[in-house]
C-alpha positions, 0 to 999 in steps of 0.5 A: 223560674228555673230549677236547679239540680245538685250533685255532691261529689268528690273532689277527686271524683269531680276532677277527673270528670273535668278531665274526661268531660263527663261524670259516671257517678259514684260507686253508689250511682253506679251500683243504683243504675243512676246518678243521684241528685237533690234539689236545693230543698234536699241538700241538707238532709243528703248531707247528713244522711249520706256525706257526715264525716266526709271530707274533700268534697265538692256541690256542683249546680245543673239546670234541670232542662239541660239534663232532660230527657235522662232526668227522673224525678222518681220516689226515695227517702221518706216517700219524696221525690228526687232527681236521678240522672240515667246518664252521665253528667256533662261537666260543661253543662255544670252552673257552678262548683263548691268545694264544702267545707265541714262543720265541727260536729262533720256534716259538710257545710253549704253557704246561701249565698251560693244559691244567689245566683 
């Protein structure tokens, strides 16, 4: 089975990535040295921790193999393991994007069906 990696940008972010074929990262990837990453296990508390009340926003899918060797999975939040990218992300290596919608209480919002594929 093939593991997946999810990047939650914004949708401004995402765009000009498109545009220039590479994402550079965040304001917070680019001060951290990487790009940060979660598996699908970890979206929801990236989300709540980092995107509440956040809007214009997008979750983009990436095979892990692609992005190797650059992919680290490397010590965070509560001890876990997360995926950190020391590189910019391809745009053309991207699965599938998302544009999150979000909930009345403002976390944004993924659907399972997303996942299906």
């Amino acid at each position: 089975m093939r593991q997946i990696v999810y990047k939650i940008a914004t949708v401004i972010d995402w765009r000009q990535a498109a545009a220039s074929g590479f994402y550079a990262g965040s304001a917070d990837d680019v001060r951290d040295g990487f790009i940060h990453l979660s598996s699908k296990s970890q979206l929801a508390g990236t989300l709540e921790k980092h995107f509440r009340g956040k809007t214009g926003l997008v979750l983009v899918a990436f095979e892990e193999d692609k992005l190797a060797p650059d992919l680290k999975w490397e010590t965070s939040r509560g001890g876990e393991l997360f995926p950190h990218l020391y590189a910019s992300l391809p745009v053309a290596n991207a699965l599938w994007e998302r544009t999150l919608d979000t909930a009345p209480a403002g976390t944004p919002l993924i659907q399972d069906e997303w996942f299906a594929c």
